[in-house]
C-alpha positions as CSV (number, residue, x, y, z in Angstrom):
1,X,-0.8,23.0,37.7
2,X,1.7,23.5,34.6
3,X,3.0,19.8,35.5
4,X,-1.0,19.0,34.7
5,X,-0.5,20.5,31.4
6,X,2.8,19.5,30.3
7,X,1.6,15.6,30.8
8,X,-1.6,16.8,29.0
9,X,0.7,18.0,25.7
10,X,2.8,14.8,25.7
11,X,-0.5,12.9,26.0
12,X,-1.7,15.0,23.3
13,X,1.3,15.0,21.3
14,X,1.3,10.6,21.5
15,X,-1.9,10.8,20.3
16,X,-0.8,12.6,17.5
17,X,1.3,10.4,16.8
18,X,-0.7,7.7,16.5
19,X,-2.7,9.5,13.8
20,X,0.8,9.8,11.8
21,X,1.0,6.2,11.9
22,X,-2.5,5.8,9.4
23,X,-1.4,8.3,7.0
24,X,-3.1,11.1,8.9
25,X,-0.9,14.5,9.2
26,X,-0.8,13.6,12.8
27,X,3.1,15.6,12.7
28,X,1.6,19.1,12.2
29,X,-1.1,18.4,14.8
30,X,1.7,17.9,17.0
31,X,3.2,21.2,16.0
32,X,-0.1,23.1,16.3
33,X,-0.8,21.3,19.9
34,X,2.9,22.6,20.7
35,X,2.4,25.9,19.2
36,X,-0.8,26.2,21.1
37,X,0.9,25.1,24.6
38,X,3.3,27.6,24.3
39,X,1.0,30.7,23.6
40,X,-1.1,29.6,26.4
41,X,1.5,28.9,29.2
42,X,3.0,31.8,30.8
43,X,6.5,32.1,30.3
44,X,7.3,31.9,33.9
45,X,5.5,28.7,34.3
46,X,8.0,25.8,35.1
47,X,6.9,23.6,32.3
48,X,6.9,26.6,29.4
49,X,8.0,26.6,26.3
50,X,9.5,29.1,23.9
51,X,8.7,29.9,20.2
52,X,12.5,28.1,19.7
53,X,11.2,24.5,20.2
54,X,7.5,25.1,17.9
55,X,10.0,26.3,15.1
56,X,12.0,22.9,15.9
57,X,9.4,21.0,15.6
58,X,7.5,22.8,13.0
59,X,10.5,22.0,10.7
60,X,11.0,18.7,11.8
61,X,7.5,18.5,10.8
62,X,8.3,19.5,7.5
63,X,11.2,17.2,6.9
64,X,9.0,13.9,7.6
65,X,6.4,15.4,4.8
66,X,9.6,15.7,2.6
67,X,10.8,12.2,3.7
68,X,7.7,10.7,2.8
69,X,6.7,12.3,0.1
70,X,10.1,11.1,-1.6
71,X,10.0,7.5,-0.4
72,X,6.1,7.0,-1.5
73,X,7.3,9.3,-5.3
74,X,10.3,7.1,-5.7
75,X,8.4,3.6,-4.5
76,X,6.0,4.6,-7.8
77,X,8.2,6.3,-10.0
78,X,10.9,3.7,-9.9
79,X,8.6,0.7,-11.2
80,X,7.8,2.9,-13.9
81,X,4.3,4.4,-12.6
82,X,1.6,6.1,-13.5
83,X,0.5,9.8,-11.8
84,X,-3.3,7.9,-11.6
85,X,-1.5,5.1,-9.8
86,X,0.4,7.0,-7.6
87,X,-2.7,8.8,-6.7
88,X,-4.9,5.7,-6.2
89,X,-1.4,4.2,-3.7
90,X,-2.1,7.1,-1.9
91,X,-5.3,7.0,-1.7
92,X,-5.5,3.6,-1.1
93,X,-2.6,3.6,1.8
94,X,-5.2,6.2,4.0
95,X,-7.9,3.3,3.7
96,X,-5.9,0.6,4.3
97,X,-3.9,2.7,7.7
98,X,-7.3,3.2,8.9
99,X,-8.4,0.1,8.7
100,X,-5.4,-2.1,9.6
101,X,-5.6,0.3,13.2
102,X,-9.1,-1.1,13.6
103,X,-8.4,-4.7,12.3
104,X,-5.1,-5.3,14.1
105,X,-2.7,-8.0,14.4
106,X,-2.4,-10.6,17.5
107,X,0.4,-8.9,18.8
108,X,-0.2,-7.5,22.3
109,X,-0.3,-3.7,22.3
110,X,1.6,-2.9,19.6
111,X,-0.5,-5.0,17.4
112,X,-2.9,-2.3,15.8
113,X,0.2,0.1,14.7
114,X,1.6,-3.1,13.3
115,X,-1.2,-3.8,11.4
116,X,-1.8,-0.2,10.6
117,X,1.3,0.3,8.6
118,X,1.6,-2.7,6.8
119,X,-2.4,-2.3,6.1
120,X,-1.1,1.3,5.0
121,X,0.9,-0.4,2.3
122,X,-1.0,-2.9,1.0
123,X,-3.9,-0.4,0.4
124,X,-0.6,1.5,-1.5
125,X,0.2,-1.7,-3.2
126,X,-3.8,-2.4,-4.2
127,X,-4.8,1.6,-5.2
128,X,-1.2,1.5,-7.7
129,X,-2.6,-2.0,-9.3
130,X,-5.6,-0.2,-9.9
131,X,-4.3,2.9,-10.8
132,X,-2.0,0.8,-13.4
133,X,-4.8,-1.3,-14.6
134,X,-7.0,1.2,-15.1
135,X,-4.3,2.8,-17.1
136,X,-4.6,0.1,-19.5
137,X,-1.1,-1.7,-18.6
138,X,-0.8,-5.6,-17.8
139,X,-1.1,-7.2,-14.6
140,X,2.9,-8.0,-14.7
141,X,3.3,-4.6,-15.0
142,X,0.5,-3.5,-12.2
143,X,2.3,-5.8,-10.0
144,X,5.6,-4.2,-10.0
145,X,4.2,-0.9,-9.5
146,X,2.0,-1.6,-6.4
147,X,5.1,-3.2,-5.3
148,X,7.4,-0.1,-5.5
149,X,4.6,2.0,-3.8
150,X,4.1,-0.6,-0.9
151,X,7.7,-0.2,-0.3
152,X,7.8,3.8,-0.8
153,X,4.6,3.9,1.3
154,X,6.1,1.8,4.3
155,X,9.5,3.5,4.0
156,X,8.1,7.0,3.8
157,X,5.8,5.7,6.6
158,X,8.5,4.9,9.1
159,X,10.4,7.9,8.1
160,X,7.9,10.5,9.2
161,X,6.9,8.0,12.5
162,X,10.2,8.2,13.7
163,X,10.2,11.9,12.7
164,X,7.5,12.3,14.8
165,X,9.1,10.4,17.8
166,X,12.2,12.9,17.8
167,X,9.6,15.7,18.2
168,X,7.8,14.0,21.1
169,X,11.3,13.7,22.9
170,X,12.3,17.5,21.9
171,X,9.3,18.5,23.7
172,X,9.8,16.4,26.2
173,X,13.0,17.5,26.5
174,X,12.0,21.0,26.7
175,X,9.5,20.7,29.1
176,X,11.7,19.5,31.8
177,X,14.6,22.0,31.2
């Protein structure tokens, strides 16, 4: 039966994974869903884990945030913009991821996370603009900043993806040995 639930925690864990892809914090679900497995499987079980590979993942968790929050500060900060338009970029990135998974592109299977990310950045791209216009600056000047945060937000998005893909293969990892 612990075979049953270790497949059910890499399910879990890719499902995750997925939400980390739209902007959700889809990194510490997987560390809570690994935290949880672990407390619940009996150390003796075949497929067990110890509190070792939760504190892996928990900070590898935490690294992702810091990658992303970086890439999506410096996208902003290096076109010169504004705390409103960094917070309408973000803002508008969790629309955009959310709806760019629904909306998808014609690309078989891998088509919604496609769309998702790139959605994720132009909402990023459109929120800055507004934040920027709404500031009072031009549109020349709106333009560069949603273009800094598109870039952050698709950098810092990949980051804390492929973050999130080394802690699906730790536990993996784990789970067999």
């Amino acid at each position: 039966m612990s075979i049953v639930y270790a497949i059910l925690l890499i399910l879990v864990l890719m499902c995750f994974w997925l939400l980390t892809v739209v902007g959700m914090p889809g990194n510490w679900m997987m560390v809570a869903a690994t935290a949880l497995y672990a407390w619940l499987v009996p150390e003796d079980a075949a497929t067990s884990l110890g509190w070792g590979v939760v504190l892996a993942v928990a900070l590898l968790a935490g690294f992702g945030e810091l990658l992303e929050a970086i890439a999506g500060a410096l996208g902003v900060a290096k076109a010169g913009g504004s705390r409103r338009g960094a917070v309408l970029a973000l803002l508008g990135s969790l629309a955009g991821g959310i709806v760019g998974m629904f909306v998808g592109l014609p690309i078989p299977v891998v088509g919604p996370l496609v769309a998702a990310v790139l959605f994720a950045g132009t909402g990023a791209l459109i929120g800055a603009m507004l934040g920027e216009q709404w500031k009072g600056r031009n549109l020349d000047e709106s333009w560069a900043v949603g273009k800094g945060a598109f870039w952050g937000r698709l950098l810092g998005t990949l980051s804390k993806v492929f973050v999130g893909s080394i802690m699906i293969v730790i536990v993996g990892v784990a789970l067999v040995f």
